[in-house]
Every structure is written in C-alpha cells, then in structure tokens.
C-alpha positions as CSV (number, residue, x, y, z in Angstrom):
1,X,-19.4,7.3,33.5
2,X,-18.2,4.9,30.8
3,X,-15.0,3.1,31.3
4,X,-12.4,3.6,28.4
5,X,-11.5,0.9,26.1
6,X,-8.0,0.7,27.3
7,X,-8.8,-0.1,31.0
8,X,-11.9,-2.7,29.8
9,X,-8.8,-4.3,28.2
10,X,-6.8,-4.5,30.6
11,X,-8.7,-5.7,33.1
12,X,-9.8,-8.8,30.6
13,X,-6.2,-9.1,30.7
14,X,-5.6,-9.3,34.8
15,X,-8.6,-11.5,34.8
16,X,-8.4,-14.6,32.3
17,X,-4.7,-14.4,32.2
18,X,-4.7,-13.8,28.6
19,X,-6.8,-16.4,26.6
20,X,-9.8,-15.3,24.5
21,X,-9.5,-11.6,24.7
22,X,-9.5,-11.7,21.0
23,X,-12.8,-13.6,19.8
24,X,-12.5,-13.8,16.1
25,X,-9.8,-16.1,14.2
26,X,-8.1,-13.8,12.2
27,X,-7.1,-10.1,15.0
28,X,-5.4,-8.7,12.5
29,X,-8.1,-6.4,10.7
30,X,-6.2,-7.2,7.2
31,X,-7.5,-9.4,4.7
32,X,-4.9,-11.9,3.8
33,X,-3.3,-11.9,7.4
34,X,-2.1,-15.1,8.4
35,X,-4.0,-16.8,11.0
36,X,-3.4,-15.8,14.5
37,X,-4.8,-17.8,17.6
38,X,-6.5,-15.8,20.0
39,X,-5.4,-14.7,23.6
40,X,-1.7,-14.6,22.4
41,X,1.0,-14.5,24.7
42,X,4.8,-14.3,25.1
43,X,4.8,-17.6,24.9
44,X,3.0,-18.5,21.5
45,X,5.2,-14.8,19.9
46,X,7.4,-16.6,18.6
47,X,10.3,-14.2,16.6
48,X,8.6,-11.3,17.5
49,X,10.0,-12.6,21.1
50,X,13.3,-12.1,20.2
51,X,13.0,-8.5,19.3
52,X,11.6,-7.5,23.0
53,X,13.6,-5.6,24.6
54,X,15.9,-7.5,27.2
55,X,13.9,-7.0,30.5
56,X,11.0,-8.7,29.2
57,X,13.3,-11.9,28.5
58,X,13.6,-11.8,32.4
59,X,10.3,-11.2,33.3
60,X,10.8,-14.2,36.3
61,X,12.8,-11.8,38.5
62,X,8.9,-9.6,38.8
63,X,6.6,-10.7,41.7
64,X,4.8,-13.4,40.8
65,X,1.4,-11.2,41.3
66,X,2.6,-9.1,38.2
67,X,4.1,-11.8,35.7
68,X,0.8,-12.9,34.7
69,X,-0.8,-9.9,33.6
70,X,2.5,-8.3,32.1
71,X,3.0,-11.5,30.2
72,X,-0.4,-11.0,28.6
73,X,0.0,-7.4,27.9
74,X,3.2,-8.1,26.2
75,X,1.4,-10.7,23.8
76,X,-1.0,-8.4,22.9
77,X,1.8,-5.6,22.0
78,X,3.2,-8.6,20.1
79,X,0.0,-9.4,18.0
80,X,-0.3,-5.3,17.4
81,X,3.1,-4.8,16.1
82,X,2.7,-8.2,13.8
83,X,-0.3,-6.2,12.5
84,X,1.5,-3.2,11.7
85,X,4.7,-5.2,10.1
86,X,2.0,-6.8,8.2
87,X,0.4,-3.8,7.2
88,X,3.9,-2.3,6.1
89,X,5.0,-5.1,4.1
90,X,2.0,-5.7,2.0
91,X,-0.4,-3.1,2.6
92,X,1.4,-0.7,0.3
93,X,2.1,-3.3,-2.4
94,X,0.0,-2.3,-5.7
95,X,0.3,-4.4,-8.6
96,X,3.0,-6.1,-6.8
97,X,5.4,-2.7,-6.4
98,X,5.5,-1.1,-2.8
99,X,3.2,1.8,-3.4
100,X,4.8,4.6,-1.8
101,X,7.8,3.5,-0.5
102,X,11.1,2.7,-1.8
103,X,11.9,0.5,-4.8
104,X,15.5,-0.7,-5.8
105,X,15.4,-1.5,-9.8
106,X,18.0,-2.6,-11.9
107,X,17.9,-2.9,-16.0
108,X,16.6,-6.0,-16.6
109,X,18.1,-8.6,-18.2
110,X,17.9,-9.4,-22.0
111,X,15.7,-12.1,-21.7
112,X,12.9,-10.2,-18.8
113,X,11.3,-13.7,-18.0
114,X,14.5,-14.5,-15.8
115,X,14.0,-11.4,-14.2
116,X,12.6,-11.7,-10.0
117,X,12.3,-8.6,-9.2
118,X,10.7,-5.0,-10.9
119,X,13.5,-4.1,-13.3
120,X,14.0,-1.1,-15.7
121,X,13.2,-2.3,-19.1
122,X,15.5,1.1,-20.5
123,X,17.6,3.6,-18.3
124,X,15.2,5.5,-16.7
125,X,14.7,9.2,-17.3
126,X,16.5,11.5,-14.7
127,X,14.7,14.7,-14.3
128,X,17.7,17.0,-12.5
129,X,16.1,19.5,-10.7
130,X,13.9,16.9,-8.6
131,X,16.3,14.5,-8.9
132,X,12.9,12.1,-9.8
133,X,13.1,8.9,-12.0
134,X,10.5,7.8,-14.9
135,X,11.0,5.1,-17.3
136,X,9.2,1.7,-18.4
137,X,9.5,-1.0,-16.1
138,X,9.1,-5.1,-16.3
139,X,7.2,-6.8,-13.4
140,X,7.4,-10.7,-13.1
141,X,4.7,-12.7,-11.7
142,X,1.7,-12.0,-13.8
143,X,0.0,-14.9,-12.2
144,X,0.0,-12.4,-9.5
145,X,-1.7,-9.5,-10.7
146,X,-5.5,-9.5,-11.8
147,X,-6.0,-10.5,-15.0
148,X,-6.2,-7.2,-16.7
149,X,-2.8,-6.2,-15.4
150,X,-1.3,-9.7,-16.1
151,X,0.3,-8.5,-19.2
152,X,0.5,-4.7,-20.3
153,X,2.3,-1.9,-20.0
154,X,3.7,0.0,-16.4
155,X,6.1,3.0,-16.3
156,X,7.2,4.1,-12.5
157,X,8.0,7.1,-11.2
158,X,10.5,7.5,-8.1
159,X,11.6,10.3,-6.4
160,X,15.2,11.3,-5.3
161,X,14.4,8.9,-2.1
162,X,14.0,6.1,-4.8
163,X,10.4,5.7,-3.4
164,X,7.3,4.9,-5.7
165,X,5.4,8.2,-6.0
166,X,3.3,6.9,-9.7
167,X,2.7,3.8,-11.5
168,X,1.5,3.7,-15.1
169,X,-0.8,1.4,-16.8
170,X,-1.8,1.1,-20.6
171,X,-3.7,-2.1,-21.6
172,X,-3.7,-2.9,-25.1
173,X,-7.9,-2.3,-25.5
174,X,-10.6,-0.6,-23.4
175,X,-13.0,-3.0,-24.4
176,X,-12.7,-4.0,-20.3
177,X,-13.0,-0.7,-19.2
178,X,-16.0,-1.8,-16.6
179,X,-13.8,-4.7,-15.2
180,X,-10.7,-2.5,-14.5
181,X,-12.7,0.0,-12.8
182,X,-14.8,-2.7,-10.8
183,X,-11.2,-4.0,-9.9
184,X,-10.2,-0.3,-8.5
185,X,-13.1,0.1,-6.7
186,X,-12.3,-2.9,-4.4
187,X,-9.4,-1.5,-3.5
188,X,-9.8,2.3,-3.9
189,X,-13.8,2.9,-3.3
190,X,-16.5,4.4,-5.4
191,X,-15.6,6.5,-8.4
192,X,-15.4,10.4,-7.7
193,X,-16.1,10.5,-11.5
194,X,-17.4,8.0,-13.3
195,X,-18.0,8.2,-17.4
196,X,-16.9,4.9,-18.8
197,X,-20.3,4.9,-20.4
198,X,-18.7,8.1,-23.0
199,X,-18.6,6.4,-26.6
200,X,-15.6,8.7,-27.3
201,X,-13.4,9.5,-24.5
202,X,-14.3,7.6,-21.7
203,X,-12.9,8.7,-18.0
204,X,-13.1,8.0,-14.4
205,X,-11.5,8.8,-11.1
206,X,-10.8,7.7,-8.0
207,X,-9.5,9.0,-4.4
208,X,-8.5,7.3,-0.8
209,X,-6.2,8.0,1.8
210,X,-3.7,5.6,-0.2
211,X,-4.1,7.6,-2.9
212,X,-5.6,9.0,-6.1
213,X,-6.4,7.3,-9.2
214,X,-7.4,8.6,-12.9
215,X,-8.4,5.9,-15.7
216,X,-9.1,7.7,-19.3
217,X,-9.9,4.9,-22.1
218,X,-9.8,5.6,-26.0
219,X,-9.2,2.5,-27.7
220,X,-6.7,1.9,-25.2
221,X,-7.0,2.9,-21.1
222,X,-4.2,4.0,-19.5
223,X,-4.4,4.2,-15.6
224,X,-2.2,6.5,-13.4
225,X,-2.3,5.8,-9.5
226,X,-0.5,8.8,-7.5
227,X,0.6,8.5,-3.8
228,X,-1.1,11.9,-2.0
229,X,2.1,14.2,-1.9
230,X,2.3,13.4,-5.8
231,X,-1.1,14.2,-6.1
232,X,-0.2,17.4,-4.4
233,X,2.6,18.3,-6.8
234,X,0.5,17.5,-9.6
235,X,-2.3,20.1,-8.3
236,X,0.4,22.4,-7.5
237,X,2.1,22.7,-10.7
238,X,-1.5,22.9,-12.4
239,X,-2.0,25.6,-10.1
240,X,1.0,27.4,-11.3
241,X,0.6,26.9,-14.9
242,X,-2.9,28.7,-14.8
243,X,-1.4,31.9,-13.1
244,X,1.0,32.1,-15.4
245,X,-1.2,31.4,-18.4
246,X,-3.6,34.1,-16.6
247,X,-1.6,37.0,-17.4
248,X,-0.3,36.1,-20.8
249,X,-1.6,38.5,-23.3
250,X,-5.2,37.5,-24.9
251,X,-4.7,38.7,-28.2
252,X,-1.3,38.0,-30.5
C-alpha cells in the first residue's frame, strides 16, 4: 500500500528536525519568487511569524518531545502561505494591472509622466445597468512592460467591484504581429487559433485558466485579454443576440 504524500512529509519532518526537506533553492514553484533557504523554520519566518496565531508564539510551554516537529511543521505552513501571498500579489499582475482583481484609478494628472500609479486618462464610461467602468487608462513604468507594450494604447474595464475584468491593447503597427503573439504564448500557452500569416485580416486566440485572449491585426493589432466570468458574459450576450436575431423576420 503506498504511503500518502502528507504522512511521507511529515515523517521527514519528525525525523531531521526540519532542515533539507525542500531540496531545490527556490520552493516556491513561481518564477520570480525570492529566494527561500530550504528546511525553513519558525525561526528563519521572519514577519510571517508575527501573523501566527498567539499559541504558536508560546510553543515552550509544549513537551519538549513535540516542539521540534511542530516547529518544523509551522515553517513549512510559513513557506506555503509566503507562496500563496506571493502568488496573489504578482501572479495576477498583467501588463503591470492586477488582472482580475480590484484597481483603484484616479484621472491622471495633466502631465501623465508624474503619474505612479494606473490613472484614467478621461472619466471613464459608466454603463448603469452593470454598474461596469470602461475608459482609456495611462500606465507608468514602461521599462516594465515588454517592449511592445512599452508605449501604446490600454483601455480597462472594471466591474461594479472596481475589479479588472478586460484590458485593451492597440499598438500603433502590426508589423510585430509574430513577437506579440510569441510574448502571449509564454504567458498564456499555444494559440487556440492561429492566422497571423492572413495578408488581410490577420487573427489569433488564446485560452488558460487565467483567462482568454483575442489578437486581430490590420495595420494596427489590438489585443483584448478577458478574465473567465468576462469571457462568460461575452459568450452569453452572443448567445442572446443570435436568439433574438433567429426569429427576426427573413425578408423586409
């Protein structure tokens, strides 16, 4: 019968008192995670310490026979929630906005280079019955984008929760057409479509769990990523448009 992973880890755990259960340098499975020793313990947590709950500040009143392993299974919840407060505050970043989740913008300022933070270039659209947000938007840092991105154009949309549901690109050429959709593909896997090659209107299209992309180039490419529940709207409200368009009358 083969032992589950959680007990294999555990007993690593009892048995070498915490060091080297991790082998690799970098535990967290994220690119761009900082670098994490392995084995870590309560001691080596640092601020994540602080936010333990107040019985494991106090873990000298246990038996002695306990401390040990607890300690070490506390630095491993540690490292795991690290992980996940990594994962939440960059994973979802696209293009430098937080994909998916919420986004405070203000207008920006008249002269956008002093602006820090994503900023409405206009007042934003305000469609009532959603209660949804769409306008143009400024992002600093182009430094920080890939080079394509560095300097174009982005429109957002937010919903009535403020939080980022589509982001808007239109470039200024589609003469790098291939590099934009190489650049996706890291991110967002192999094209479900792929006709870049058209010499008229060329399209492609991609899809993830983080979401759907669609990239349609004519002279210029624009590049709409949707989170999945906008994705679902979308597909909804195309859904409805043909049912009604289904029993419109054929003839005038």
């Amino acid at each position: 019968m083969q032992q589950a992973p959680p007990a294999i880890l555990f007993a690593a755990l009892r048995r070498f008192r915490g060091p080297a259960v991790f082998l690799g340098l970098r535990p967290c499975p994220r690119q761009g995670a900082p670098f994490w020793p392995s084995g870590l313990t309560l001691r080596s947590s640092g601020r994540l310490r602080r936010r333990l709950p107040w019985f494991v500040r106090h873990r000298k009143h246990m038996p002695s026979s306990v401390r040990p392993t607890f300690t070490s299974l506390i630095g491993f919840l540690s490292l795991t929630l690290s992980c996940s407060a990594l994962n939440a505050q960059s994973g979802k970043l696209l293009l430098g906005i937080p994909f998916g989740e919420r986004l405070s913008m203000k207008t920006c300022p008249f002269n956008t280079d002093k602006a820090k933070s994503p900023c409405w270039i206009d007042a934003p659209f305000v469609y009532k019955p959603t209660g949804a947000k769409l306008g143009s938007v400024h992002l600093p840092n182009p430094d920080r984008r890939p080079e394509w991105a560095a300097h174009v154009m982005f429109k957002v949309t937010l919903d009535r929760q403020d939080r980022v549901q589509e982001i808007s690109v239109q470039t200024f050429t589609d003469s790098d057409r291939y590099k934009i959709a190489e650049s996706i593909s890291q991110r967002f896997g192999t094209p479900r479509e792929d006709q870049l090659r058209r010499s008229d209107i060329s399209w492609a299209s991609w899809k993830s769990q983080e979401g759907y992309v669609e990239m349609r180039c004519k002279g210029e490419c624009w590049i709409e990523f949707r989170t999945p529940s906008a994705q679902t709207e979308r597909e909804t409200e195309q859904r409805d448009r043909e049912r009604v368009s289904a029993t419109r009358p054929k003839a005038p």
